[in-house]
C-alpha positions as CSV (number, residue, x, y, z in Angstrom):
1,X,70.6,108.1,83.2
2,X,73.9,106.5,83.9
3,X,74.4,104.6,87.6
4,X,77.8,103.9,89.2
5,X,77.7,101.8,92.1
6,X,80.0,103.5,94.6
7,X,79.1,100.5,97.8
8,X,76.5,98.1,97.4
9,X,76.8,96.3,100.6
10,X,74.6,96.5,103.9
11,X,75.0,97.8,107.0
12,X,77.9,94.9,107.7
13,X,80.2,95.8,104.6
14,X,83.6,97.0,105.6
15,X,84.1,100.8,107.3
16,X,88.1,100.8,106.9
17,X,89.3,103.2,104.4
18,X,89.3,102.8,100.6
19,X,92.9,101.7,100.7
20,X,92.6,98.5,102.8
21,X,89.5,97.3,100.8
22,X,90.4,93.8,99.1
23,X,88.9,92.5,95.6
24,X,85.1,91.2,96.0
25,X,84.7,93.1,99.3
26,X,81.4,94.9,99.1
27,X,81.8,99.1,100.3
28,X,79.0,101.1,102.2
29,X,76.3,102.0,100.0
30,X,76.6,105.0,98.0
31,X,76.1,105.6,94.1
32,X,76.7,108.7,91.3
33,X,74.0,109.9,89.0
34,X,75.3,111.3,85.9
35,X,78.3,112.2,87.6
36,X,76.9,115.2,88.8
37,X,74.7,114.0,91.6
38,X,75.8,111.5,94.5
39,X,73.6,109.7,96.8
40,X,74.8,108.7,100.3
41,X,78.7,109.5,101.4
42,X,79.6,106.8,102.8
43,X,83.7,106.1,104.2
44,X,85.1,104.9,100.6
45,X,82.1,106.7,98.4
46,X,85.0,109.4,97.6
47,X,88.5,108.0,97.1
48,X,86.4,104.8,95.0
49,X,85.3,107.3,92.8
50,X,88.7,109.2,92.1
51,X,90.1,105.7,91.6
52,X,87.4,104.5,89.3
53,X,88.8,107.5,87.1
54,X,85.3,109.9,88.3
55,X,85.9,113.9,88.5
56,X,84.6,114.7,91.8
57,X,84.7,118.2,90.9
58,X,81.7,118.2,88.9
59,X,79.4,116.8,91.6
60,X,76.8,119.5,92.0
61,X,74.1,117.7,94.5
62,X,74.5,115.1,97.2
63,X,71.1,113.2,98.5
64,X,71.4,111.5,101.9
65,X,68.8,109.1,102.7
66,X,69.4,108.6,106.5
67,X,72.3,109.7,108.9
68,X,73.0,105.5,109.9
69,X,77.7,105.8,109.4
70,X,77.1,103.4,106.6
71,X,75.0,105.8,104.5
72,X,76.5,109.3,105.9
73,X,80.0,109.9,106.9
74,X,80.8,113.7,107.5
75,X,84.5,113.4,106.2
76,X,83.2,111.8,103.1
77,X,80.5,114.6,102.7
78,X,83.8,117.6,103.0
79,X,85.7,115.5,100.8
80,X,83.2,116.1,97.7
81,X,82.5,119.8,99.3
82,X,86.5,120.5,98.9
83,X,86.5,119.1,95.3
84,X,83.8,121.1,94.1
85,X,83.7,123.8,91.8
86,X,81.3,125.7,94.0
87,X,79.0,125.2,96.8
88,X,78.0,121.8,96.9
89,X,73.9,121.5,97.3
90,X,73.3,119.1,100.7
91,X,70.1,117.3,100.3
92,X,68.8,115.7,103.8
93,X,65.3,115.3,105.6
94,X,64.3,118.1,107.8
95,X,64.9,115.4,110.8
96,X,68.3,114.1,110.0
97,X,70.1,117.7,110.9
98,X,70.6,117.1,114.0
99,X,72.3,113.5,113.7
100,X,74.8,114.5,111.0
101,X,76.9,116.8,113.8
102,X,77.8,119.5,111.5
103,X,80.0,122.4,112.8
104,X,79.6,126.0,111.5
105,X,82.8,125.7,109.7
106,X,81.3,123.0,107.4
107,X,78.1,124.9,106.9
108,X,80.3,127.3,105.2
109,X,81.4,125.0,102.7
110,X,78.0,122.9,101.8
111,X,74.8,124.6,100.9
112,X,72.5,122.0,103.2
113,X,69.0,121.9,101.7
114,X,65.9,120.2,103.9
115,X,63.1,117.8,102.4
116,X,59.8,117.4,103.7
117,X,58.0,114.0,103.0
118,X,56.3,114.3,99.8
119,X,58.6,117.4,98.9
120,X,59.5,117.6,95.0
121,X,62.7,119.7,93.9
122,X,64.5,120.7,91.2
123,X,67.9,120.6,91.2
124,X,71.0,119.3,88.5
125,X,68.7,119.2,85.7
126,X,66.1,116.8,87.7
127,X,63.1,116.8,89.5
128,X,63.6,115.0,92.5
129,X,61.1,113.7,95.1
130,X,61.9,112.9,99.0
131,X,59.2,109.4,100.2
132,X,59.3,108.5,103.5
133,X,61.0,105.4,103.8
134,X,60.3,102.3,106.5
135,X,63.5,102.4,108.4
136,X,64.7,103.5,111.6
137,X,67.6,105.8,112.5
138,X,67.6,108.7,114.8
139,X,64.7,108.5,117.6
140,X,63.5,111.7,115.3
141,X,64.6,111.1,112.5
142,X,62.8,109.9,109.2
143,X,65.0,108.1,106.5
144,X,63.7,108.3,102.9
145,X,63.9,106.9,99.8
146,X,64.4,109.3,96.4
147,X,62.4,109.5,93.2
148,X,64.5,110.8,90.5
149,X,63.3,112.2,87.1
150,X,65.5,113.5,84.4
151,X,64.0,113.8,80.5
152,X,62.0,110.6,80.3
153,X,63.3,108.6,82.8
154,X,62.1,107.9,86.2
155,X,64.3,106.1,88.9
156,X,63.0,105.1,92.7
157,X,66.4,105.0,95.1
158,X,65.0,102.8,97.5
159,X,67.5,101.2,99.8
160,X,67.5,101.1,103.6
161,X,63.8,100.3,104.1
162,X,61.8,97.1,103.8
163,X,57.9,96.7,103.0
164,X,56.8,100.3,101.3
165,X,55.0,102.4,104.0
166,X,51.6,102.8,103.0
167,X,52.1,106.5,102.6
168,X,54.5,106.2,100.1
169,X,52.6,103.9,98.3
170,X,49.7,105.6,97.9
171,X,51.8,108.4,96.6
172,X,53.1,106.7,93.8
173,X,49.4,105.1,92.5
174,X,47.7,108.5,93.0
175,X,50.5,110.6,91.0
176,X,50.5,108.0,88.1
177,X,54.3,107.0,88.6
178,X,55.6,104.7,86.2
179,X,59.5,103.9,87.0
180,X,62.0,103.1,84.4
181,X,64.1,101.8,86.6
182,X,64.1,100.9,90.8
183,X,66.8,99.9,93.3
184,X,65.7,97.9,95.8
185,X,67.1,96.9,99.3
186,X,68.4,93.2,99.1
187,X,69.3,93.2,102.6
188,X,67.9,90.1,104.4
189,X,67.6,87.9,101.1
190,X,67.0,84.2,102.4
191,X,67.6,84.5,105.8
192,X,64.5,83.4,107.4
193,X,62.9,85.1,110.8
194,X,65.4,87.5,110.9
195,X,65.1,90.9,113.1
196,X,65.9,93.1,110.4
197,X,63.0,92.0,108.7
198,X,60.8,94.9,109.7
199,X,63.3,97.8,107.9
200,X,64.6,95.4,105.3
201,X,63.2,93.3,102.3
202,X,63.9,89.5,102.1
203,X,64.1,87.5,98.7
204,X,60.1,86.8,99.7
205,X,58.6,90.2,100.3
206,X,60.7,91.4,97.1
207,X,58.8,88.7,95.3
208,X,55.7,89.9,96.3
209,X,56.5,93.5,96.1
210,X,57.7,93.4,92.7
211,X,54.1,91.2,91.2
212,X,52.4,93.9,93.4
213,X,53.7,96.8,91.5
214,X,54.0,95.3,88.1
215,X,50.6,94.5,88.7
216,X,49.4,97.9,89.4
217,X,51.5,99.9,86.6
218,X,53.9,101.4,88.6
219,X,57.1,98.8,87.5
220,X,56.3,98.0,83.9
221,X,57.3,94.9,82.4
222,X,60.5,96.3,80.8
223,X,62.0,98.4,83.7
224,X,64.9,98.1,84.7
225,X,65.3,96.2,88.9
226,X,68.2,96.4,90.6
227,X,68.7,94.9,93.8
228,X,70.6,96.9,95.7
229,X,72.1,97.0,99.6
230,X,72.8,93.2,99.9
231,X,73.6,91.3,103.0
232,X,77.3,90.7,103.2
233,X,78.9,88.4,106.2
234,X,78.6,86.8,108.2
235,X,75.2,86.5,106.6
236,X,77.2,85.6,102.8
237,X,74.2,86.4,100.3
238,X,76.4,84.8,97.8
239,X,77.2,81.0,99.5
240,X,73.5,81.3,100.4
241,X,72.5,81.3,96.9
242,X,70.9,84.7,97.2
243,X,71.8,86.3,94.1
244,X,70.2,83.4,91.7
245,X,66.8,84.0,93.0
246,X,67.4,87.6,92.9
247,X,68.1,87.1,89.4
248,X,65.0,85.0,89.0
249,X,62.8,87.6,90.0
250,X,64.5,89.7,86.6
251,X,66.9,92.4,89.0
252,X,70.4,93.0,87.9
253,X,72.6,92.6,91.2
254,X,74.7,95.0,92.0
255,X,78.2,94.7,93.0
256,X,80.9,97.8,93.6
257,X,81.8,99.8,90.3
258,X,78.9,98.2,88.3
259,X,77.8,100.6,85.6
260,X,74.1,100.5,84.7
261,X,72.4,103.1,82.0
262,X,69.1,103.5,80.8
């Protein structure tokens, strides 16, 4: 699989348009998959892409993880419909429809597809599973993270969403998942006592999270981590020192336009 980074920053990273981004700013979270599949549409996900020298035209599938404006903007999502060669497949939980505010006219341009927790599809050459994730965004709604599986490969998308829900957990012991790679939200890092701590992972829980699953099989020892989502200002996960003990723990940090095949 090859991974471009499209926005790797939190909820605080910067909602202007692509063109008044400055060097070392971090963009809304949003990444390609084999350059046919995108997940999240954030405000920049788009125009970064065309800039980075990406063909938006062959995007086939876009996966939404939660309707929150730094994961899911609905001009972003037309933008990749109007480049497309044909119909672009709309991936969303059941319970995110009625957040994302879509008209008929854009319905007649997307083909929007609904996931159920636990839900496996195939679609762009992959299998893809929908997990429930532990995040809050519409009073209804349930956010998710993304299994993806293509040839050998395995990848969890896992960002927005701190602690694994118990659920989702289970899921992956009982099916025999073993990940060749996992992004992981970053958000919180050091930042002790926080109150996004209960839909967020800090440097701690990740520590414990990642001996958990290495422990259990699911992350074997030479899988690729990536941590992923990471706080931005006015909490700087860089001045704090963040990204050294993220590196510690073996995960590759992120930053926009990073490139990461496996």
């Amino acid at each position: 699989m090859r991974l471009l980074f499209l926005g790797t920053g939190a909820a605080g990273a910067k909602k202007i348009p692509e063109s008044e981004i400055k060097p070392g700013q971090r963009r809304c979270a949003s990444m390609s998959i084999d350059r046919t599949v995108v997940v999240d549409v954030a405000l920049q996900s788009f125009d970064f892409a065309t800039k980075l020298g990406e063909d938006p035209s062959a995007v086939t599938d876009i996966f939404l993880s939660h309707s929150h404006p730094d994961h899911f903007q609905r001009s972003t999502l037309l933008q990749y419909a109007a480049a497309a060669k044909q119909r672009i497949n709309f991936w969303c939980h059941e319970t995110a429809v009625p957040y994302l505010h879509l008209t008929e006219e854009d319905l007649e341009q997307i083909n929007l597809c609904t996931m159920k927790n636990m839900q496996k599809i195939q679609t762009a050459g992959m299998t893809v599973t929908a997990l429930p994730a532990n995040h809050v965004a519409g009073p209804d709604e349930q956010p998710v993270h993304y299994i993806f599986e293509k040839d050998d490969q395995v990848l969890f998308y896992g960002c927005d969403g701190g602690w694994l829900r118990c659920d989702t957990w289970q899921y992956m012991r009982k099916n025999g998942i073993v990940f060749t790679a996992m992004i992981l939200d970053s958000t919180v890092g050091e930042l002790p006592g926080n109150f996004r701590i209960g839909e967020h992972n800090t440097i701690p829980m990740l520590r414990l999270l990642v001996a958990a699953m290495r422990e259990s099989g699911v992350l074997p020892p030479k899988a690729t981590l990536i941590a992923n989502h990471i706080g931005v200002p006015p909490y700087d996960a860089l001045k704090k020192g963040d990204y050294g003990l993220l590196t510690e723990l073996g995960m590759t940090v992120t930053h926009d336009g990073l490139v990461i095949e496996f």
